[in-house]
N, C-alpha and C positions, 0 to 999 in steps of 0.2 A: 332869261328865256325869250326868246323870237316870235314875234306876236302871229297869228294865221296871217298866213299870203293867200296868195292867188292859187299857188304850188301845192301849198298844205290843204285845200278843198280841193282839188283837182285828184291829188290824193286819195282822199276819201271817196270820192265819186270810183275812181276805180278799184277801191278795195271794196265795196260796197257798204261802206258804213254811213249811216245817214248824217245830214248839216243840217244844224242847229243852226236856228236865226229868231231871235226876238225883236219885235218895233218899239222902240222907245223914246222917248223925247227930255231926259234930264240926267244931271250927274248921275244920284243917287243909285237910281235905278240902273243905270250904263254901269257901273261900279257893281251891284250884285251879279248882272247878267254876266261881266266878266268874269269875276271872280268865282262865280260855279262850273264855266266853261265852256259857255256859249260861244259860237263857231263866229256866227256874224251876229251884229245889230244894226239895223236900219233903222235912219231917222226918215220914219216915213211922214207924209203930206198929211196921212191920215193925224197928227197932232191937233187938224184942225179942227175936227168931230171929238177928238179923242181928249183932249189938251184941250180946247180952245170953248170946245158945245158948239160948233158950226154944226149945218146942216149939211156939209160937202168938205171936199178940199179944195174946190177951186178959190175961195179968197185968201187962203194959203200965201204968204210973200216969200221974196230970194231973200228978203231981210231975215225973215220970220229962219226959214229954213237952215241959213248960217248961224244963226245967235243958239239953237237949239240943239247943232252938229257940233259947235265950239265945246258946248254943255256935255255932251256925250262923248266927244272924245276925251275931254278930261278924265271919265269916268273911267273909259274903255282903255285898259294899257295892253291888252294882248288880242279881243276880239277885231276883227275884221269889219270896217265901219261904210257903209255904205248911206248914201243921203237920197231922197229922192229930189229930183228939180219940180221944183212946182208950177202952176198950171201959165200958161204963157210966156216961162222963161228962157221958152226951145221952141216955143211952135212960129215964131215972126221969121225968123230968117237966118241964115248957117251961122250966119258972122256973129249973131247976136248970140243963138246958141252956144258956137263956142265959148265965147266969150262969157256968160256965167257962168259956164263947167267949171274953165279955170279959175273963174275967182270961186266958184266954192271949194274945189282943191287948194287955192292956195289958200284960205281963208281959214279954212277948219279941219284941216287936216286928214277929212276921209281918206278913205284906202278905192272908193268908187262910185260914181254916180248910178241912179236909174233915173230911167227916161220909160214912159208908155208909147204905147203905139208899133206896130209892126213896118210892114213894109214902107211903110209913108214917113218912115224916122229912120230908115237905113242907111241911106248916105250919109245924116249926121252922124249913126253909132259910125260908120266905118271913119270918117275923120276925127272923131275922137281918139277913135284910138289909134291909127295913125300918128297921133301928138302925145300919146302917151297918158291917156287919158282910161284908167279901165270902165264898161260900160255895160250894167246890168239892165237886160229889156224888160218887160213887162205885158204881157199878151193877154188875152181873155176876156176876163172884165177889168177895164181899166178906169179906176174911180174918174178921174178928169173928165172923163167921156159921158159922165153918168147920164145925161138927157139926150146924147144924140143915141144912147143904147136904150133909150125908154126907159129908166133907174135901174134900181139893182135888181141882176137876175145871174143866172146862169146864163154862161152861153157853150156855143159849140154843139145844142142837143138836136138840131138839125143838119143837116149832109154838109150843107151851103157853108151854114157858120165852120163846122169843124174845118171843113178845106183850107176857110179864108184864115181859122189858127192855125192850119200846121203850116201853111204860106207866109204866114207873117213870123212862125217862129225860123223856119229857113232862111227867110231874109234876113232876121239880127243875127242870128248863127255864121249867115257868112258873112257878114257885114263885122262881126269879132267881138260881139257882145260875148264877153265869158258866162254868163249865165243868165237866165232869163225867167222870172216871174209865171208862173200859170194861176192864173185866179179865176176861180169859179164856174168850172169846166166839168162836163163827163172823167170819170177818175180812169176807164178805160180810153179817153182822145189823153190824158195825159201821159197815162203808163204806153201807148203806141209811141209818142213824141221825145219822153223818158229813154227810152229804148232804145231809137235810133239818133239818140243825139251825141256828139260830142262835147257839148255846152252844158253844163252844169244847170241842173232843175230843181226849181224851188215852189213847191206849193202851197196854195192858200185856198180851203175850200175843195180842191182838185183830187182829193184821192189819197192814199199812200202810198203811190207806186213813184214819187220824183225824188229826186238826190235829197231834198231837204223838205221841212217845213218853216212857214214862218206864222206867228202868234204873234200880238200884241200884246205886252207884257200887262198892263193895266187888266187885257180879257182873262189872262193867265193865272191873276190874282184874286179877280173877283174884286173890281173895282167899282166895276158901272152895273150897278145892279140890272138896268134896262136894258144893257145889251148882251145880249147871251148868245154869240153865233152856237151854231151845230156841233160844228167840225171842233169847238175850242174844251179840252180838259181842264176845271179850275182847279188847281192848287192850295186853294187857301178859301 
């Protein structure tokens, strides 16, 4: 069997069936998630709160990030693996940028990276992919950013904010990001962005009106007894 593409979500986006995405960080767990039929799995940065008991993800490493995507892709033989770059590994300079993308695709085998930030990362999404590199954004609230956003909140629920996300999601849209992240957004600024996009939407927090959602498989289980987001149904 042919593991999900890029094709086979694109797919579902137009038949309107919702994508499945869980975050995970180890075989194990990559291995269940496949094996029921999850769409994608992201080895997000969030490992470092979640995995790790950081207070954030910015101490997050490119070391940390690969060793944990090697671990999941072993897992993962048909979902869709996507890694997030962690915090400083994209924001110094193009050259430098590129150049972890690739060594974490060559490294561990993802199917795609994500990158935070809107217009101010658009040039890099559009030479990634250019190189053949696929490139998932990240809009909203974007953990990396957590103190110059004042910590965690929603955003978007004033005029100004919404603008500066549907701007920023325009920009990775045309810039060739095939999908992009909404986090922690008015579920109605998502379902308008939803709507008129072409780019594959994934929310977290944001609502049910985008292509997909994503959970953390750990919140999914009912692992950390202290953190019990809103939005997350526990299974177990």
């Amino acid at each position: 069997m042919e593991g999900i593409t890029i094709r086979t979500l694109f797919k579902k986006k137009r038949e309107g069936k919702k994508i499945t995405m869980v975050s995970t960080y180890d075989y194990l767990s990559a291995r269940l998630c496949d094996q029921v039929g999850i769409d994608c799995i992201l080895v997000g940065d969030s490992l470092g709160m979640v995995f790790q008991g950081l207070d954030s993800t910015l101490p997050v490493t490119l070391e940390e990030m690969i060793y944990h995507t090697k671990a999941v892709r072993r897992g993962a033989k048909e979902s869709f693996v996507i890694v997030d770059m962690p915090f400083m590994s994209y924001q110094v300079s193009l050259e430098e940028a590129i150049r972890n993308c690739g060594r974490v695709m060559k490294e561990t085998g993802a199917n795609a990276v994500k990158i935070e930030g809107g217009e101010e990362v658009a040039e890099l999404v559009y030479r990634l992919v250019n190189i053949g590199i696929p490139v998932v954004g990240h809009i909203g609230f974007t953990p990396q950013s957590v103190h110059a956003l004042g910590g965690y909140r929603v955003v978007g629920k004033v005029e100004e904010e919404a603008q500066r996300v549907k701007r920023d999601f325009k920009a990775l849209e045309e810039a060739g990001a095939f999908m992009v992240v909404l986090e922690s957004m008015p579920k109605d600024l998502a379902k308008e962005i939803t709507e008129s996009s072409k780019a594959i939407t994934i929310g977290i927090g944001a609502g049910p009106y985008c292509d997909g959602q994503v959970l953390v498989f750990y919140d999914l289980v009912g692992l950390v007894e202290e953190i019990k987001p809103k939005f997350v149904k526990r299974y177990v």
